[in-house]
C-alpha positions as a Markdown table, in Angstrom:
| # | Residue | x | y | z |
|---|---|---|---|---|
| 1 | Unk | -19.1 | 60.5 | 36.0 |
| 2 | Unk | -20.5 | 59.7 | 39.4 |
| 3 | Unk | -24.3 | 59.8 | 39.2 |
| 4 | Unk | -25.3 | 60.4 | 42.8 |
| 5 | Unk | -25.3 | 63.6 | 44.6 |
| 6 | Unk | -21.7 | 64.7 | 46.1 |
| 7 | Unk | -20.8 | 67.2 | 48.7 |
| 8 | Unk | -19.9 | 69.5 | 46.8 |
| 9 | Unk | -18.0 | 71.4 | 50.0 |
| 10 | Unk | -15.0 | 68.6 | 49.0 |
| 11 | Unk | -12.1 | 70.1 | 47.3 |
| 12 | Unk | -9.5 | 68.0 | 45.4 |
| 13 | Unk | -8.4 | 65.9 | 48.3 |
| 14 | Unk | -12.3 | 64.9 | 49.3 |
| 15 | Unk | -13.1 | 64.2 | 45.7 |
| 16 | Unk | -9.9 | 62.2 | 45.0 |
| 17 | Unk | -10.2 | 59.8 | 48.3 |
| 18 | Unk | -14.1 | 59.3 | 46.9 |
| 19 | Unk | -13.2 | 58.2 | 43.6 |
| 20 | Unk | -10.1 | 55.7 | 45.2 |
| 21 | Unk | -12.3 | 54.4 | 48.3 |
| 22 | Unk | -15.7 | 54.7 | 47.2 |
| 23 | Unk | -15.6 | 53.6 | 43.6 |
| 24 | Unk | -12.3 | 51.7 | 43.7 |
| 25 | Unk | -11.2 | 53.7 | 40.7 |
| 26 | Unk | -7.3 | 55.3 | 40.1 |
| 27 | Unk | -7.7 | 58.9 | 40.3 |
| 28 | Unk | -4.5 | 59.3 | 38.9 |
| 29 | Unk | -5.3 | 57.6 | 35.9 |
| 30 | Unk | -5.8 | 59.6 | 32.6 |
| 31 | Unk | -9.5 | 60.1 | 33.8 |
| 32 | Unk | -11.9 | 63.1 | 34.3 |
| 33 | Unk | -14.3 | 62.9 | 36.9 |
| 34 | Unk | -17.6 | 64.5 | 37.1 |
| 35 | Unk | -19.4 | 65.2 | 40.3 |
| 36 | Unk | -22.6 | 67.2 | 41.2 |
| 37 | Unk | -24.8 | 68.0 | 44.1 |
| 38 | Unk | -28.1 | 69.2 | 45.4 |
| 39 | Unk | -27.8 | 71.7 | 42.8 |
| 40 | Unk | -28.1 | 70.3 | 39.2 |
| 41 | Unk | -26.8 | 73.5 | 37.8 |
| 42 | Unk | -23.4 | 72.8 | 39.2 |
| 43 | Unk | -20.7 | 70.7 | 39.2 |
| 44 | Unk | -17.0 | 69.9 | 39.5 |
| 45 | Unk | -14.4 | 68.2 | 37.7 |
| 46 | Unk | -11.5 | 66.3 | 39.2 |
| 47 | Unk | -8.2 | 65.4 | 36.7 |
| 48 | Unk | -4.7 | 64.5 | 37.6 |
| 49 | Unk | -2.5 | 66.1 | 34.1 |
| 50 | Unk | 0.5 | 64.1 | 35.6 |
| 51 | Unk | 1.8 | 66.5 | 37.8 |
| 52 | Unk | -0.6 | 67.7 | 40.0 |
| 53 | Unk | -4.8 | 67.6 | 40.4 |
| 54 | Unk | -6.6 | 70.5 | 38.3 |
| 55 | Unk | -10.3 | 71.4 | 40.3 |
| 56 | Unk | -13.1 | 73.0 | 37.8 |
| 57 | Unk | -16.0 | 74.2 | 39.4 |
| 58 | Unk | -19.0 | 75.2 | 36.8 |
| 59 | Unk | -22.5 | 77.1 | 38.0 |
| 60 | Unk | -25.0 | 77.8 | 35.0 |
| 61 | Unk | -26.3 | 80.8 | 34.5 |
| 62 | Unk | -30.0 | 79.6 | 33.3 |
| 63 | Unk | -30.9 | 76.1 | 33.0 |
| 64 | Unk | -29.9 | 73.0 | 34.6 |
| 65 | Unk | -28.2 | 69.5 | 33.9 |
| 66 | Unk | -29.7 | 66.1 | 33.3 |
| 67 | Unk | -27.6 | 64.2 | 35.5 |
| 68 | Unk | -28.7 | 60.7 | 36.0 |
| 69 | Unk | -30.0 | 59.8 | 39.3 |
| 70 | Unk | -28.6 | 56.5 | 40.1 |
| 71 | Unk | -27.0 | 57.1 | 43.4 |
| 72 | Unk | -24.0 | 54.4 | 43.5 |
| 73 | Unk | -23.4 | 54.2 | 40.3 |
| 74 | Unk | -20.2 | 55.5 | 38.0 |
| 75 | Unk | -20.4 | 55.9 | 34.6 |
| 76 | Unk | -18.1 | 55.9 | 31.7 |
| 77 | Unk | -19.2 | 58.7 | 29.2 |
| 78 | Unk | -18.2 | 59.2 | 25.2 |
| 79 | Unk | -16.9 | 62.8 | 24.2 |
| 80 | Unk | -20.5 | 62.7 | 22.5 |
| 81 | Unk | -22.5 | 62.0 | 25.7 |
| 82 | Unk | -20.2 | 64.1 | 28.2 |
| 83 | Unk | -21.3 | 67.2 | 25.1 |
| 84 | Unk | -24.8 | 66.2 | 25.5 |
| 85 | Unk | -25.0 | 66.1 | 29.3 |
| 86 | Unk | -22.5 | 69.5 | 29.5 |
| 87 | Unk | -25.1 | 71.3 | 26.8 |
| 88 | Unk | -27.6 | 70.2 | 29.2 |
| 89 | Unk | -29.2 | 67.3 | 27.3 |
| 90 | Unk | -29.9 | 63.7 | 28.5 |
| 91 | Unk | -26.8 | 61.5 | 28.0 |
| 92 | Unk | -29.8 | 58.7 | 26.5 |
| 93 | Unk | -31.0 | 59.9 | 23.1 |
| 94 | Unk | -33.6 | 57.8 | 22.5 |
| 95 | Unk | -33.7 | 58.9 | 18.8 |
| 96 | Unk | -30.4 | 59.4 | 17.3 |
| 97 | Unk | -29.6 | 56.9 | 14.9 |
| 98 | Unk | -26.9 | 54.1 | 16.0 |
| 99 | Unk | -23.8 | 53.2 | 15.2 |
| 100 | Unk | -23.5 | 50.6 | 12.4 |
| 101 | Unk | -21.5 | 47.4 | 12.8 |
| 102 | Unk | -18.7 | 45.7 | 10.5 |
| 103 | Unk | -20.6 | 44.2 | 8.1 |
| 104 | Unk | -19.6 | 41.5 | 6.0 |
| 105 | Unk | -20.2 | 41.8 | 2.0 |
């Protein structure tokens, strides 16, 4: 996900020269990438499904997204904190319980 504001005028061909020139980062690889604006109830999704780039484009209804605000930076998200940031949540719980490590008995 890329945590600054985008113009959110870009269509696939905008986003996808972002993610390579900007961020340095394959948008061809096996990758979705999130982008919003000014707006933080909308935003747009970039993927390449091996034959061709697929363009979502999402405005809520009521409420808005917690999208974090540092401007340069790209994030990599678990399916559990792109679900909590989608359902409108902050992507840091600060009380969920963590992960265990491998122990040793």
């Amino acid at each position: 996900m890329v945590c600054g504001k985008t113009d959110m005028r870009k269509g696939i061909d905008g986003l996808a020269t972002l993610v390579q020139d900007v961020y340095e980062l394959d948008p061809y690889e096996d990758t979705i990438f999130l982008f919003y604006g000014r707006s933080k109830d909308r935003y747009k999704c970039l993927y390449f499904d091996g034959d061709g780039f697929a363009l979502l484009y999402k405005r809520l209804d009521e409420g808005e997204l917690q999208w974090p605000k540092d401007e340069n930076e790209v994030r990599l998200l678990s399916q559990k904190e792109l679900r909590w940031l989608l359902e409108g949540l902050s992507i840091q719980q600060p009380k969920g319980i963590p992960p265990s490590l491998k122990g040793s008995f």
